[in-house]
N, C-alpha and C positions, 0 to 999 in steps of 0.2 A: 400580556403579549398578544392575548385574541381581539383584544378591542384593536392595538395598532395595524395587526394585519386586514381588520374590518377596515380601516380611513384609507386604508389604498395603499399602506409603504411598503415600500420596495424589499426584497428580500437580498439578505446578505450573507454570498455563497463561494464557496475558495476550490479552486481544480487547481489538480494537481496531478501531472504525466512526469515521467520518467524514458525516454527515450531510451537511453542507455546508462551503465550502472557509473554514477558520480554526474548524470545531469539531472539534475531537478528543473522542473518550470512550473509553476505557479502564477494563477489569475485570480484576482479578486474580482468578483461580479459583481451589480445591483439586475436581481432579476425581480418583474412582478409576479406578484401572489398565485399560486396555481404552475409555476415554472416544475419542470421536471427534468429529470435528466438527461436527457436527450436536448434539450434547449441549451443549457449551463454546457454541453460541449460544444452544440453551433456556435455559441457565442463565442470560443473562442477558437473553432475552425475544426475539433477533432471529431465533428459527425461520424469520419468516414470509418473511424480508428476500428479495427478488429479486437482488439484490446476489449477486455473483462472491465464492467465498470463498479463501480462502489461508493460505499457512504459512510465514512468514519472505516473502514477495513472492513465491511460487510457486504457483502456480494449486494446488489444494485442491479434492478434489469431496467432498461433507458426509459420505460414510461414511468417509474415511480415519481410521485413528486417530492418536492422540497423544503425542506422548511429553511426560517432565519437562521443559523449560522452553521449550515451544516458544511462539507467538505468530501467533493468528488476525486474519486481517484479514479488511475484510469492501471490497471494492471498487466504488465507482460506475461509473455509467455513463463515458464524453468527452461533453463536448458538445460538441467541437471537433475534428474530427483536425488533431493536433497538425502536421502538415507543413502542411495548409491555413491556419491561425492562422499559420506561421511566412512561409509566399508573400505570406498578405496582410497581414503586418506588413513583411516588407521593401518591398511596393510602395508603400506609404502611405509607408514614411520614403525611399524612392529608395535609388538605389547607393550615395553616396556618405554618405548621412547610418547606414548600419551596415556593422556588420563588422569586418575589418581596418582598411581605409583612413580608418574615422570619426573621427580623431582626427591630423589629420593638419596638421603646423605649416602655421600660414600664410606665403605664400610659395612653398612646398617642391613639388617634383615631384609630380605625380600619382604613386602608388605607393611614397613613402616616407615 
């Protein structure tokens, strides 16, 4: 793969934004050798994006560069921390109606 990126070929690079939850957009690039993150998003317009960026789900800061066939993601905000959303979806449904024990014959012991 070191001799091909030595003859000049292009590298081959996948972005991937999420604007809002259920839109995916994806780009396939050919960037040249030495491309970095920050280029892979001009090319397809998100320079300006405030958005957290990445490389395979690995935090990514915009001058890192690139290799063949890696994949740019671009990350939102939470609007939720996720442990907060998880406390107050168990109070709202109680003990007994999640978890383990939610499915538990009628009849049957507490706890089996």
């Amino acid at each position: 793969m070191a001799e091909a990126l030595a003859a000049g070929t292009q590298l081959s690079v996948e972005v991937v934004f999420s604007a809002a939850a259920g839109q995916a957009q994806e780009w396939t690039l050919q960037l040249p050798p030495g491309a970095c993150v920050l280029d892979a998003l001009r090319a397809v317009g998100l320079q300006d994006s405030a958005c957290a960026a990445g490389i395979w789900g690995r935090r990514a800061e915009r001058s890192q560069l690139l290799h063949d066939g890696d994949r740019v993601e671009l990350y939102r905000s939470l609007l939720v921390d996720p442990k907060v959303a998880r406390r107050e979806r168990f109070a709202r449904q109680g003990a007994r109606g999640a978890g383990l024990f939610s499915r538990q014959r009628p009849g049957g012991k507490a706890g089996y």
